[in-house]
N, C-alpha and C positions, 0 to 999 in steps of 0.2 A: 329349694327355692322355686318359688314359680314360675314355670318355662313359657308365662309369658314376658317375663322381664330378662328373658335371651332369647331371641328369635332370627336367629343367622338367616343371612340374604340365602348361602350359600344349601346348594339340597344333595342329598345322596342323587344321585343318579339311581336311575329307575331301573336298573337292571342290576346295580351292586345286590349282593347275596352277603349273607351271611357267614360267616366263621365261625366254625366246631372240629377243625382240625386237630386233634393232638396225636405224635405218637403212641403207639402202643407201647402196655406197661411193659417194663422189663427193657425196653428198646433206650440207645441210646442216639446222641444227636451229636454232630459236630460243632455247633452252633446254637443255642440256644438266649434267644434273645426278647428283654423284657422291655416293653414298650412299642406301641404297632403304630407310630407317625413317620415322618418320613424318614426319619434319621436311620429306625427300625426298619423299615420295611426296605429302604435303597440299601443297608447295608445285607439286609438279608436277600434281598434278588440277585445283587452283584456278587456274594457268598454261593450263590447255588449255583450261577453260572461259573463258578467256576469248580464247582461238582464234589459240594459241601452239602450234608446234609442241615436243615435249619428248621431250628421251631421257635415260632414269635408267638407270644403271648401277652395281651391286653387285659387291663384292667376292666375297662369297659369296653365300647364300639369305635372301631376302625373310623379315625377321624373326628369322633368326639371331643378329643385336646385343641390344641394349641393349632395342630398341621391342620385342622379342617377349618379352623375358624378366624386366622389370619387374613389379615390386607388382601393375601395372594400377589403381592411384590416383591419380586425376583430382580432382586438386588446385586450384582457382582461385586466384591472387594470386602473390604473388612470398615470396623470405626478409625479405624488407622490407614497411613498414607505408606507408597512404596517405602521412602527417606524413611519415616519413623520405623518401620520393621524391619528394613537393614541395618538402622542402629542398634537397636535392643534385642535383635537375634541372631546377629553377623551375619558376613557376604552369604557364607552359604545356605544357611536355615532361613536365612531372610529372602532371600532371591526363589528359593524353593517355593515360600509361603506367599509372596508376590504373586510368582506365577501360578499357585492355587487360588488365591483368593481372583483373580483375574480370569479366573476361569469357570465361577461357579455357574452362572448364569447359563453359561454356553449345557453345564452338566443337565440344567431341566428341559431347556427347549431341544436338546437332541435329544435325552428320553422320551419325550412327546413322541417327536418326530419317529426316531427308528424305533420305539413299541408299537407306536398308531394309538398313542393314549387319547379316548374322547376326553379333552380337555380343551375349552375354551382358551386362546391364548391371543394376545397382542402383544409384539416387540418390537415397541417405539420407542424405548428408552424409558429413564425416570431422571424427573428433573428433581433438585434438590435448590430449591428458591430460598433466594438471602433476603431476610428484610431489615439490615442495618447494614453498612459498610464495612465492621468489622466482619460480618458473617462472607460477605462479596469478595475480602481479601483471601480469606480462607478457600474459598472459591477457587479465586484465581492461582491458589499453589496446590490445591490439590488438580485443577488442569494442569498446571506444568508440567506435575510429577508423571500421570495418567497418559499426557501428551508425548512425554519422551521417551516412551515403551508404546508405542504404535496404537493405544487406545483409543478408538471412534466416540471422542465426547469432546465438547466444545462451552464455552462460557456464551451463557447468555446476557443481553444488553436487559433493558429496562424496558424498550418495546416490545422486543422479541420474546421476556418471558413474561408478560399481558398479552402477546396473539395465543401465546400456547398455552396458559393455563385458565384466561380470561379471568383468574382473580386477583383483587387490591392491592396493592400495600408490599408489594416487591422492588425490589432494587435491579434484581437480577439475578442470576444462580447459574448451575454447572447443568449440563446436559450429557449422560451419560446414555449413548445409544445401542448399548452393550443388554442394558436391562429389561423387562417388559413386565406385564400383569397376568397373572392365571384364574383359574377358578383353583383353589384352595384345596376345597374337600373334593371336586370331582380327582384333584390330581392323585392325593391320597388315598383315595376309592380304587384305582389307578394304580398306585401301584401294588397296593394289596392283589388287587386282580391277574396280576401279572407278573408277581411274586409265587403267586399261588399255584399258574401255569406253568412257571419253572421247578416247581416240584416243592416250595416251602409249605411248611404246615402254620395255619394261621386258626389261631384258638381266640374268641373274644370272649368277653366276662369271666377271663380267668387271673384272677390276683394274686401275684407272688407273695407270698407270708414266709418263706424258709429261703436262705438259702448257704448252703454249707460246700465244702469237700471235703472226699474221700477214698482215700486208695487211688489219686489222679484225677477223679469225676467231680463236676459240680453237681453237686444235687439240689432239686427247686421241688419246694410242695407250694400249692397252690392252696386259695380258701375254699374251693371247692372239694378238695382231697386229691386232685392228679399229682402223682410223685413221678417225675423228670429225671435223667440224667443228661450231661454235655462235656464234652472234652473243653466247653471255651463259651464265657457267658458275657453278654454285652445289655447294660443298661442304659437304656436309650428313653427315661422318662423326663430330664429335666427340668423343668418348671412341677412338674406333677411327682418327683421324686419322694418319698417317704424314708423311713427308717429301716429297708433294707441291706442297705452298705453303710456300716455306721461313720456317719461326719460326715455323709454326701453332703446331707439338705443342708445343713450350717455352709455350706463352700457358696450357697447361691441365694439373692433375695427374689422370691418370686412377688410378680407385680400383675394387673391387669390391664388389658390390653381392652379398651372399649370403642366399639366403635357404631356407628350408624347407617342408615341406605333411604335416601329420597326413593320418592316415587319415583317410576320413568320419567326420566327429563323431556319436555316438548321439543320437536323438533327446532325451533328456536332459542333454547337455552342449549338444546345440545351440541348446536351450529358452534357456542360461542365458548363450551367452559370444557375443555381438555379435547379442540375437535381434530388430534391425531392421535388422541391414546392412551398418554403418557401416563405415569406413575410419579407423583410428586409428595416430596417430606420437604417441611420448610425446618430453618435455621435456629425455630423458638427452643429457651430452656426445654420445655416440655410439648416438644415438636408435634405439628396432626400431621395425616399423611392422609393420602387419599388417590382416588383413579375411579373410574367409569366402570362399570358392568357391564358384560355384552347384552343386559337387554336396556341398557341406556341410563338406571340410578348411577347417583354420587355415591360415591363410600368412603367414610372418611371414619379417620381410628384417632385414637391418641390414649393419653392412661388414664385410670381410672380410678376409683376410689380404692382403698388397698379392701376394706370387707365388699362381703360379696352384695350385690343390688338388690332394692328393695321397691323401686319405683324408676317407672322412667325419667324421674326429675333427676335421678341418677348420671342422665345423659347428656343435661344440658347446655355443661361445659362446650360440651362437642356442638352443642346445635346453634351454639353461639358465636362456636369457632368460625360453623360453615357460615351462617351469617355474613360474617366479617371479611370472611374473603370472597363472598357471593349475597348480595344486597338484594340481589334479585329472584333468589329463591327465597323469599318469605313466607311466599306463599305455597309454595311446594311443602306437600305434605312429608315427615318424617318416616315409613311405613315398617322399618325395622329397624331392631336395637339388639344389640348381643356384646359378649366380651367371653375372652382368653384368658390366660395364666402365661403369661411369658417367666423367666429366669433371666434375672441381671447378676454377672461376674464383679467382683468388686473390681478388675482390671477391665474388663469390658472383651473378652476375649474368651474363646472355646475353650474349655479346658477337655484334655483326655487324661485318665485316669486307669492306672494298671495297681492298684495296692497288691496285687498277689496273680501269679502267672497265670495268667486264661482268665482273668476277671478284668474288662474293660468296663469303663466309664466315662461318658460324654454330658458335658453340661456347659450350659451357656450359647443362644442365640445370638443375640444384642440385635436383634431386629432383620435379621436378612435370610431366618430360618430357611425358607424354602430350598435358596438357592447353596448354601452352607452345607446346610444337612445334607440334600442330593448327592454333591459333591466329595463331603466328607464320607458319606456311604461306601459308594467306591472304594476309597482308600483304607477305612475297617475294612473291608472285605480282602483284599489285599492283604493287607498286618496279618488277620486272621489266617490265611491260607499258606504262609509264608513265615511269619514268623521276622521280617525283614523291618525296621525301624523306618526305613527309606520311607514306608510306602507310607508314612504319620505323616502331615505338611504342619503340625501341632507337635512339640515336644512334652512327653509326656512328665505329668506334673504328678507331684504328691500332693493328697488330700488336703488341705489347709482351711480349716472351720474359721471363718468368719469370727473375730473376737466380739463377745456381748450380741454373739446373734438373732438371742431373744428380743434384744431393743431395737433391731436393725430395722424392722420395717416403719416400728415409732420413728424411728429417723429418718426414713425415705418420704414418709405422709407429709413429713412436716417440711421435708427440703423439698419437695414437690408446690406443697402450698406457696411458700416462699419465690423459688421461681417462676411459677404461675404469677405470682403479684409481678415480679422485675418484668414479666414478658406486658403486662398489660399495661406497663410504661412504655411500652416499646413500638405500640400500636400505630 
């Protein structure tokens, strides 16, 4: 595809290096983990601090997926409410997973902090703007639930969320000040880097094609010809999963994730359209989300076509969006266009996956990657070192392939289209 039709806001940092790390042959690793985005890399840093040997190995370049090319919205909680996960997972697994999902957010901004990761960050929260009554009600019970566990987030009026986001066509929405915005790929870049300084070996352009056990070992050959050994293998490619572990990719539908970047906003429109910060997803079937960059663009995402682009008329859904809720950028130039691969669970929930003892499997965002993954890192790293179930905030599941998976995405294009129509009633 022509890379001028993905041209991410977002840039490597000028000082990230490269990756060529692999064990030597014959050597074996504690850890050996396939996929180098965040989910990879935080479970591999937290694996080596705790004095595990690790090798991460990518398909391509550190940040080229999903983790570099995200919103950069660090979202705490789950698609789900406390209520709903203590029903369907009881007091105890549910109250565990509360208090994880309640906690993700906190997991990036103390990474920053106690690494000294150069990563741009603002945390002002993220609003989630309702524009029907029905979405505002919903609002108001996931504040109660949020509110009665001591959570800093508050329901916004109708005034109050036009000062804060200066765009159209809101009712009002929740204000969640738990949450903030990042740069994406610098964080990524980030923690490769400091994964790396805790002793992991980080190998890019090297693609899993094997992977077996033997005699206790996993064994990984790569396309390039490197033969691996590891007491314990974690697949951490999700959206980008292939036919390595067979019935992964069936368990998940992957989608596009497309988004856009105005120019720098004038000091005048930047006065007025998110001038504390914030991160906002509004309430539509086929929701846009958006935030500020620290050098002052709009970036705003939503889905995309399910095949890959082929022009920037590709985008215009989205240029239409930002229109509609900013009349007043008409004339603000559009200067970057790009898109992702996210992974949708048909429940809307992480799945972890152990088919065979030392072979782990992670799949499923649902849109809050950064701060999930981080978090969820941690806790593999843990499992891993211990062997202790505790340390899962996720019960682990058996593989289960999507029925009629081959039609599944014909079915998401066309329930997409559909909602996109109900939403433009809804204007």
């Amino acid at each position: 595809m022509p890379t001028s039709f993905s041209d991410p806001i977002w840039q490597k940092p000028q000082a990230a290096s490269a990756f060529q790390s692999l064990v030597a042959a014959g050597e074996r690793v504690d850890v050996l983990i396939v996929g180098g985005g965040i989910l990879g890399l935080s479970t591999a840093l937290h694996a080596a601090r705790l004095g595990m040997s690790v090798q991460v190995l990518d398909a391509g370049e550190i940040g080229q997926g999903a983790s570099g090319l995200n919103g950069g919205q660090v979202i705490p909680g789950l698609k789900y409410d406390p209520e709903w996960l203590l029903h369907h997972f009881g007091p105890e697994r549910g109250e565990a997973l509360v208090n994880f999902a309640a906690s993700t957010a906190n997991a990036v901004f103390e990474l920053i902090e106690d690494e000294k990761l150069a990563v741009s960050f603002v945390r002002n929260g993220w609003i989630q703007a309702a524009h029907t009554e029905t979405a505002l009600k919903a609002a108001a019970n996931r504040d109660r639930q949020w509110r009665a566990r001591g959570a800093d987030v508050r329901l916004l009026n109708e005034t109050e969320i036009a000062a804060m986001t200066g765009a159209q066509g809101y009712l009002g929405g929740w204000l969640d000040r738990r949450a903030g915005v990042i740069d994406p790929l610098a964080y990524t870049s980030e923690l490769a880097r400091v994964a790396a300084v805790a002793g992991v070996k980080i190998a890019e352009r090297q693609k899993v094609v094997q992977l077996g056990r033997n005699a206790g070992l996993w064994r990984i050959s790569t396309e390039s010809g490197a033969e691996l050994q590891a007491k314990a293998v974690l697949l951490a490619t999700n959206a980008y999963t292939g036919g390595l572990l067979p019935g992964l990719a069936e368990t998940i539908v992957p989608l596009h994730s497309f988004q856009i970047a105005t120019a720098p906003l004038s000091s005048n429109l930047a006065a007025t359209i998110l001038p504390e910060g914030q991160a906002v997803s509004d309430s539509r079937r086929i929701l846009v989300y958006y935030r500020k960059s620290a050098d002052g663009r709009l970036v705003l995402g939503g889905r995309g076509r399910m095949a890959l682009p082929t022009s920037p008329a590709d985008w215009a859904h989205l240029e239409r969006a930002l229109l509609r809720l900013y009349p007043a950028l008409s004339d603000v130039a559009i200067e970057k266009r790009w898109f992702g691969r996210v992974a949708m669970t048909p429940d809307h929930l992480p799945h972890i996956h152990e088919p065979e003892q030392g072979l782990l499997a992670v799949v499923g965002c649902q849109g809050r990657g950064v701060g999930l993954m981080t978090a969820l890192g941690e806790r593999l790293a843990g499992y891993l070192g211990t062997g202790d179930a505790r340390q899962l905030p996720f019960p682990v599941s058996p593989i289960r392939p999507i029925p009629f998976h081959a039609f599944r995405q014909v079915g998401v294009a066309a329930t997409i289209a559909w909602y996109r129509m109900l939403d433009a009633f809804e204007r």
